[in-house]
C-alpha positions as CSV (number, residue, x, y, z in Angstrom):
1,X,0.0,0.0,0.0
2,X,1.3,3.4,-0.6
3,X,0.4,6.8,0.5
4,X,-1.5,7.6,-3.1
5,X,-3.7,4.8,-2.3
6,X,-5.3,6.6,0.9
7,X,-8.8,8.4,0.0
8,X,-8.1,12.1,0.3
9,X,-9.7,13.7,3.3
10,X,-11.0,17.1,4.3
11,X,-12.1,18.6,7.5
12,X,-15.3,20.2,7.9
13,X,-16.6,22.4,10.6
14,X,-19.9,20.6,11.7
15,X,-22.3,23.4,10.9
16,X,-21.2,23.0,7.1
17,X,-22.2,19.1,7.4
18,X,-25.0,18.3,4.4
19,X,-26.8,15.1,4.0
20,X,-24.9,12.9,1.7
21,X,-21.3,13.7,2.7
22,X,-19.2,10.4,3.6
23,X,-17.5,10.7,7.1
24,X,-13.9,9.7,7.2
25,X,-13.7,8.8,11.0
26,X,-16.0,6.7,13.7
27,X,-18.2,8.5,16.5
28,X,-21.2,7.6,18.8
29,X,-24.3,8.7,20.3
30,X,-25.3,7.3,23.2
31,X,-29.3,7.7,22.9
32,X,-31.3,8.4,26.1
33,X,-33.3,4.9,25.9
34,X,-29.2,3.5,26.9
35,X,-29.2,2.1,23.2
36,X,-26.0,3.8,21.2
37,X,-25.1,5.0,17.1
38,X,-22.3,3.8,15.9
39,X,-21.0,5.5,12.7
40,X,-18.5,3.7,11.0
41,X,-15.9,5.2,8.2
42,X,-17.5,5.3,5.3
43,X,-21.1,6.2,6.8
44,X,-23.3,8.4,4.4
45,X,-24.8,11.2,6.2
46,X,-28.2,11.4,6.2
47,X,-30.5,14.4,8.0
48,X,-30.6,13.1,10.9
49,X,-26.9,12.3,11.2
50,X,-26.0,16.1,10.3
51,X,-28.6,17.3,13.1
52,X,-27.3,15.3,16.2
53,X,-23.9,16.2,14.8
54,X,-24.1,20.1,14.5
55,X,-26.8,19.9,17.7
56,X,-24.2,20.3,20.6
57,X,-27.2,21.1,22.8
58,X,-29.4,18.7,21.8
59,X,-27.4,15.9,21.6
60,X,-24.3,16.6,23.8
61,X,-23.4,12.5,24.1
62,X,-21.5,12.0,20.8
63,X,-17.9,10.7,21.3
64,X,-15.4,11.4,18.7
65,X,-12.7,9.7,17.8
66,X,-9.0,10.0,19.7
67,X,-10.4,12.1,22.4
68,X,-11.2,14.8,19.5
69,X,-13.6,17.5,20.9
70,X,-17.9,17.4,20.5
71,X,-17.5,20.8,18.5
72,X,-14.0,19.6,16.7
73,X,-14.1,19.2,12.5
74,X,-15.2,16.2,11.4
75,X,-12.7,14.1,8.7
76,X,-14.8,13.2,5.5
77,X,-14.2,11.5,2.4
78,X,-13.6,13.1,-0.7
79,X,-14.0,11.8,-4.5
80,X,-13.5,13.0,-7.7
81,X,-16.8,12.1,-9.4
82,X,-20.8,10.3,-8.2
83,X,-19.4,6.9,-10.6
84,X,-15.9,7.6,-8.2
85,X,-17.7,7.8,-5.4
86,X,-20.5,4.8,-5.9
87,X,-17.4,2.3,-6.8
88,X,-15.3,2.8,-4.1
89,X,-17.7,2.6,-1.5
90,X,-19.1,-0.4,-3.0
91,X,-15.5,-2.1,-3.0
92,X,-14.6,-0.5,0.3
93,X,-17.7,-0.9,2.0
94,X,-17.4,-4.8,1.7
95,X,-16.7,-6.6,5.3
96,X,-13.4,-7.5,5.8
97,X,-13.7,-10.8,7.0
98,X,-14.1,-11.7,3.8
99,X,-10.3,-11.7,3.4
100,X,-10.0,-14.1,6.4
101,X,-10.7,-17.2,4.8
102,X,-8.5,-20.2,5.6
103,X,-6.7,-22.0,3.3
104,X,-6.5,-26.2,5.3
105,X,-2.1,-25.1,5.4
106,X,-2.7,-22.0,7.0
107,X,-5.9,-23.7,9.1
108,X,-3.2,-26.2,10.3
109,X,-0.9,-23.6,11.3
110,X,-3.2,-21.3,13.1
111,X,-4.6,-24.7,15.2
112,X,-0.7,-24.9,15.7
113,X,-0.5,-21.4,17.0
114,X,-3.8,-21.7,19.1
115,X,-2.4,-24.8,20.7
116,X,0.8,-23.1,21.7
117,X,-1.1,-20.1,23.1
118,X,-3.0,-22.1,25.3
119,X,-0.5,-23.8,26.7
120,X,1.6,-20.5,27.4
121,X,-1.8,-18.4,28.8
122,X,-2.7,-22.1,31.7
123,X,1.3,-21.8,32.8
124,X,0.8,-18.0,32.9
125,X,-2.3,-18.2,35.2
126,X,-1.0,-21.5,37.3
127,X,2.2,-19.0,38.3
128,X,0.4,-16.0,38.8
129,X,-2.5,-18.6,41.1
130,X,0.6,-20.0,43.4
131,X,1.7,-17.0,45.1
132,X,0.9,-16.2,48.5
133,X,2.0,-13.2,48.9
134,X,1.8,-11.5,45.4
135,X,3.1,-7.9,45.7
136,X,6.7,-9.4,47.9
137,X,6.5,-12.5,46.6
138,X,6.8,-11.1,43.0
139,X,10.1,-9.2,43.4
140,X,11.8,-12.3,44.6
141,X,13.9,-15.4,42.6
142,X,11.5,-18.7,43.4
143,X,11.3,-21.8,41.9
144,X,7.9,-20.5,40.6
145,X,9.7,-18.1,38.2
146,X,12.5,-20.4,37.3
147,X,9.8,-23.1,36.0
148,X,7.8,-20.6,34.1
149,X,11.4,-18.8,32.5
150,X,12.3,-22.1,31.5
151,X,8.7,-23.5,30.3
152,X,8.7,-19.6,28.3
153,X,12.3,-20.4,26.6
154,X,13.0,-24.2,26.4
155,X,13.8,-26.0,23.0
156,X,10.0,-26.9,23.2
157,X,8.6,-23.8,23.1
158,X,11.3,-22.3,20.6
159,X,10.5,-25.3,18.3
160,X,6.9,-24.2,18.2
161,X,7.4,-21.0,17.2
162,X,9.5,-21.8,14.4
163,X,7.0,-24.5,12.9
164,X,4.0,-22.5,13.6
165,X,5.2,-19.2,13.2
166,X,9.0,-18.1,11.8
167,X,8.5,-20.9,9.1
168,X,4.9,-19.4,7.5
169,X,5.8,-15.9,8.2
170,X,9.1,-16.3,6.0
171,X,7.3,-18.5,3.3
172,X,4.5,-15.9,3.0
173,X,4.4,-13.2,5.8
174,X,1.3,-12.0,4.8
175,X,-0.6,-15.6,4.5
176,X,-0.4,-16.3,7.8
177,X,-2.0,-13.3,9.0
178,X,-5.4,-13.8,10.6
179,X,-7.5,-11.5,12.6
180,X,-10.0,-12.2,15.5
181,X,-12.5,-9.9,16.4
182,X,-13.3,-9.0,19.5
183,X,-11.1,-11.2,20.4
184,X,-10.4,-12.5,24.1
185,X,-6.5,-11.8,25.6
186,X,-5.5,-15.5,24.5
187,X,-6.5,-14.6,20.9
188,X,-5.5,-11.7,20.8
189,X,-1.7,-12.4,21.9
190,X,-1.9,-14.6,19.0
191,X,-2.9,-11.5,16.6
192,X,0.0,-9.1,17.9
193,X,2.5,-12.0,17.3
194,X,1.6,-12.9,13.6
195,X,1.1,-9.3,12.8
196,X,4.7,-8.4,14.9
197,X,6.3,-10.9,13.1
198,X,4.9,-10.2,9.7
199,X,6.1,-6.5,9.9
200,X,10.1,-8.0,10.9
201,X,9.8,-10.3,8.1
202,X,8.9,-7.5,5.7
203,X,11.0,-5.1,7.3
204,X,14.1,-7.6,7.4
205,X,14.3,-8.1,11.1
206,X,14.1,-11.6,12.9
207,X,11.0,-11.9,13.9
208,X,11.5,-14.4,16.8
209,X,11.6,-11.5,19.8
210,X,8.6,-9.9,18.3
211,X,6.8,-13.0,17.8
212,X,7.7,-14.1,21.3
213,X,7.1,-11.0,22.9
214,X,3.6,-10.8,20.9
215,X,2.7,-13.8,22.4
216,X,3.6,-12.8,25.9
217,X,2.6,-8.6,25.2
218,X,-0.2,-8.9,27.8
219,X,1.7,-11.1,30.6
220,X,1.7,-8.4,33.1
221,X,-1.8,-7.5,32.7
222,X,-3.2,-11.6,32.7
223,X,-1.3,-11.9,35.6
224,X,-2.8,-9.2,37.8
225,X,-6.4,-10.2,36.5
226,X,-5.6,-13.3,38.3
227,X,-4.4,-12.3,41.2
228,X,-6.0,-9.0,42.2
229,X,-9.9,-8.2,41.3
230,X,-10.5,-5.6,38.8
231,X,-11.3,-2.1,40.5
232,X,-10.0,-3.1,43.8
233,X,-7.1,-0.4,45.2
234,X,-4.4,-3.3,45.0
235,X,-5.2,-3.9,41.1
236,X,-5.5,0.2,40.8
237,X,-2.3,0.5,42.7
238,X,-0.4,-1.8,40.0
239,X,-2.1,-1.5,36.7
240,X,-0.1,1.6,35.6
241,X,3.0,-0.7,35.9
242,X,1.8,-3.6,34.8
243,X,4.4,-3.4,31.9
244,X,7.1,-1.4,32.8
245,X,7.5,-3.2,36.6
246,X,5.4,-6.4,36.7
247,X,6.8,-7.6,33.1
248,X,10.5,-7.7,34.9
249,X,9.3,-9.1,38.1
250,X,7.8,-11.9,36.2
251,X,10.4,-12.9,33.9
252,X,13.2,-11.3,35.4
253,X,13.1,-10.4,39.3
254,X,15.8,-9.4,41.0
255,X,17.7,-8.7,37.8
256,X,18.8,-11.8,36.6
257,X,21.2,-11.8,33.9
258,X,19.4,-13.6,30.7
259,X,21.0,-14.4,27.4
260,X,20.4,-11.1,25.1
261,X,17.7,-12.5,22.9
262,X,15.6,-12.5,26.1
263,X,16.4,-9.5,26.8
264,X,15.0,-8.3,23.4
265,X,11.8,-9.8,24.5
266,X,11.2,-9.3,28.0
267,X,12.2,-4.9,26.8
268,X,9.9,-5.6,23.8
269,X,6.9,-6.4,25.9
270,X,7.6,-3.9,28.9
271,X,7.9,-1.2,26.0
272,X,4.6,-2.2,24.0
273,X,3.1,1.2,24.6
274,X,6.2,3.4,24.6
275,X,6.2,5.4,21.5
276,X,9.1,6.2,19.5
277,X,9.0,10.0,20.1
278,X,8.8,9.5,24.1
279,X,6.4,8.2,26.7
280,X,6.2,10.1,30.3
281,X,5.6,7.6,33.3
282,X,3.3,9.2,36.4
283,X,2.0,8.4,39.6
284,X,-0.2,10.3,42.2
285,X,1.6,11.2,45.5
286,X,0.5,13.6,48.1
287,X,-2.5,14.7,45.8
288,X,-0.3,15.9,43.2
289,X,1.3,13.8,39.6
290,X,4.8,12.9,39.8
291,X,7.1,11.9,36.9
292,X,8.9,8.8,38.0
293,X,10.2,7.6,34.4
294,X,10.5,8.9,30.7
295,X,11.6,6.5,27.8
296,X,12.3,7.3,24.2
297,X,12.7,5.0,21.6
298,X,15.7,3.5,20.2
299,X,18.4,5.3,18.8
300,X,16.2,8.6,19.9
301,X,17.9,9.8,22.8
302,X,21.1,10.5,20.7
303,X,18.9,11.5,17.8
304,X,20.4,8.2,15.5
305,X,16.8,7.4,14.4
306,X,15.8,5.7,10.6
307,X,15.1,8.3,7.8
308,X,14.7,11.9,10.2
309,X,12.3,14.3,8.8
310,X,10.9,17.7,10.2
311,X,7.9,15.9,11.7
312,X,10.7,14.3,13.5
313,X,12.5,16.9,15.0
314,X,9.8,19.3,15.7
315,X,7.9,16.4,17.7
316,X,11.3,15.8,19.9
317,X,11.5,19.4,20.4
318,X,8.4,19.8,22.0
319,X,9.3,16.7,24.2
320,X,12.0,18.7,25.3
321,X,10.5,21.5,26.2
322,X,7.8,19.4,27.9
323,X,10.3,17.5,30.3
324,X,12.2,21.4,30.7
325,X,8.7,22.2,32.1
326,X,8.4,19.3,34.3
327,X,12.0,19.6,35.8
328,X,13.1,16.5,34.2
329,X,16.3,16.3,33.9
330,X,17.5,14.8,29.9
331,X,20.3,13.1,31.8
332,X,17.2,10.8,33.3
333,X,15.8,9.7,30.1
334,X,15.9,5.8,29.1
335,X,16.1,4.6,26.0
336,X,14.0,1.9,25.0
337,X,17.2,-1.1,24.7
338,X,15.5,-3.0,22.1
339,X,13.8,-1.9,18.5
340,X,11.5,-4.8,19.1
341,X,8.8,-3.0,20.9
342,X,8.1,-1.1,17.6
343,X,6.5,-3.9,15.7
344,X,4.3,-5.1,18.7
345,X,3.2,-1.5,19.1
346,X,2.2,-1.4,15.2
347,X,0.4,-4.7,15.6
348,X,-1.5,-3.9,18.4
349,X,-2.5,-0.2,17.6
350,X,-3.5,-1.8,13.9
351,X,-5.7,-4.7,15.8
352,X,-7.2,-2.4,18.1
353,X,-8.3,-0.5,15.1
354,X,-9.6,-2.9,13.2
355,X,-11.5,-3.7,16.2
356,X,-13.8,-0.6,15.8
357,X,-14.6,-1.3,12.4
358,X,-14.7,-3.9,10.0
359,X,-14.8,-2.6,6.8
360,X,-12.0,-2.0,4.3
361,X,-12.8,1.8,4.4
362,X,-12.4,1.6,8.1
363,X,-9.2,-0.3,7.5
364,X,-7.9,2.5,4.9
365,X,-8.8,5.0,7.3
366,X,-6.5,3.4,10.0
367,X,-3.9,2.6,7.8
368,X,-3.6,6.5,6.9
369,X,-4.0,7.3,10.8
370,X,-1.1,4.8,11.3
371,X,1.3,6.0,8.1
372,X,1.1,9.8,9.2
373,X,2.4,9.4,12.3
374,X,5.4,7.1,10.9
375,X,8.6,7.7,12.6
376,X,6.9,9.4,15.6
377,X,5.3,6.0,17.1
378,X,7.5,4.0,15.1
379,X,10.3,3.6,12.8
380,X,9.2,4.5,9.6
381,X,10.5,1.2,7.7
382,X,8.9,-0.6,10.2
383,X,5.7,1.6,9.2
384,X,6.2,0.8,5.8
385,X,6.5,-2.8,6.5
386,X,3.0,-2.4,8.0
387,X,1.1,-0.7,5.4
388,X,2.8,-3.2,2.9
389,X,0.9,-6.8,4.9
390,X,-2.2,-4.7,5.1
391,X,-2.0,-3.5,1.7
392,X,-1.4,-7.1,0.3
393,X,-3.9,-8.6,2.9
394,X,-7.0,-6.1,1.9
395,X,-6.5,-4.3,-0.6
396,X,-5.1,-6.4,-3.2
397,X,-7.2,-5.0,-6.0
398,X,-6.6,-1.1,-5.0
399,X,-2.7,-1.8,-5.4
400,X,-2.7,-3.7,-8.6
């Protein structure tokens, strides 16, 4: 996919909205009977669309997308011609899962993959179940960790993920990639690690620490669902480092030196949401937000990042100025020690998308959301990488 083969765009201020305009981004209206809207990419405006759109006072429950503002432009789609417009939409407008029949190779290899995943997620849960004391019991070397680290990365395990995923991914790194929707935290480990590893393969990175550290992306969080309930001021009190803190506690407490592939994993999965162009860490204390960490991504901190442009360097800029304002000192910020993280970021800001929509308009529209912000979240040939599996994967036809 390349950039010519996004749908041009324009903003319009919501009081210029007319009936027949295609939106170019999802909102909601949440009704008063409890019952909700959902527009999709791709939705054709009709007069009662424009009112609850332009009637801030009327209808004040309509989320945007990204946290944009009620009274904020909406995107919408723009085409050259009624016949331009009428085939698109009827090619674009076509469900997506569509694309997501299995061939009985690739069937085999995804039962492969499942198989695997559930045998990773019980060992997850049985060690996360055993502890009596979680929060002390966590930061300490037991036999516990040693039989899950081993389990994680024995010959077993490796083997797996080289029949079931290094070997497809290099034959065909875009065959092997296979969407669930709504998906449960099993299934969708198993998304972020095809899609992870598709992008290295493309990209021409090995894609066993991103397929590994897919499968494992949501360890920290799986493990506090298990042993603290949901809302309670334990599980509140840890979430915000379920990554960055529990992620090392689990597969690496008290430091212990592990050989530098499993490094690349265990930084990839503690990094899935830092973004290229920085990530501040906070906390509450005393009633007031404290900055306790700040990562970049890496090769940022000394600026050696892939293909700079002036998006670049004006975003890292403002970072600057933004830690200048917080009293952060520069000599405090981390580099993220692995590229890894990038891919599993792609693949899970990509799924979470698709999520929302399951259209190939909606797709297109996330795939241009995604490519703008190249080398800002990610490297931009790791971008690139991205655009070309979706590209190949839905949009065959458009690219031909």
């Amino acid at each position: 996919m390349k950039p010519e083969d996004f749908l041009p765009t324009r903003e319009v201020q919501l009081h210029l909205l007319e009936p027949g305009m295609v939106v170019g981004e999802t909102f909601r209206y949440d009704q008063k009977d409890g019952h909700s809207l959902a527009a999709e990419v791709g939705l054709v405006l009709t007069e009662h669309h424009v009112e609850i759109l332009r009637n801030a006072r009327k209808y004040p429950n309509v989320t945007r997308e990204n946290g944009k503002s009620r009274t904020s432009p909406i995107r919408t789609l723009v085409f050259d011609s009624n016949q331009h417009e009428k085939d698109i939409m009827t090619y674009f407008q076509e469900d997506i899962r569509s694309a997501e029949i299995m061939s009985p190779l690739v069937r085999k290899v995804r039962d492969g993959q499942l198989a695997l995943m559930k045998s990773i997620d019980e060992r997850v849960k049985v060690f996360a179940a055993e502890f009596a004391s979680f929060e002390d019991d966590l930061q300490k070397e037991t036999i516990r960790h040693k039989q899950l680290r081993a389990y994680l990365f024995s010959d077993e395990v490796r083997q797996q993920v080289y029949d079931n995923f290094l070997v497809p991914l290099n034959d065909d790194p875009v065959l092997s990639v296979y969407f669930t929707y709504f998906p449960d935290s099993r299934k969708r480990g198993l998304d972020v690690a095809s899609l992870a590893g598709a992008v290295c393969v493309v990209a021409g990175l090995d894609p066993y620490p991103a397929v590994m550290g897919g499968l494992l992306n949501n360890i920290g969080e799986d493990v506090l669902d298990v042993r603290c309930t949901n809302g309670s001021v334990a599980y509140r009190k840890l979430y915000p480092y379920r990554d960055l803190v529990l992620v090392d506690r689990i597969l690496r407490p008290e430091g212990e030196p592990v050989d530098s592939l499993t490094v690349d994993v265990i930084e990839a999965i503690k990094h899935r949401e830092t973004r290229r162009d920085g990530r501040i860490v906070e906390k509450e204390e005393d009633g007031r937000t404290v900055t306790t960490a700040v990562y970049v991504g890496n090769g940022m901190r000394t600026r050696d990042y892939f293909n700079p442009d002036r998006r670049v360097e004006v975003k890292l800029d403002e970072f600057k100025k933004e830690l200048q304002r917080r009293e952060f000192s520069p000599a405090r910020v981390e580099e993220v020690p692995t590229i890894y993280n990038e891919p599993i970021f792609l693949a899970r800001a990509f799924l979470e998308a698709v999520s929302e929509g399951r259209t190939r308009l909606h797709v297109l529209n996330a795939c241009k959301t995604i490519y703008t912000g190249r080398g800002l979240h990610s490297r931009e040939d790791l971008t690139n990488a991205l655009m070309k599996v979706a590209g190949e994967k839905y949009f065959k036809q458009v690219s031909q």
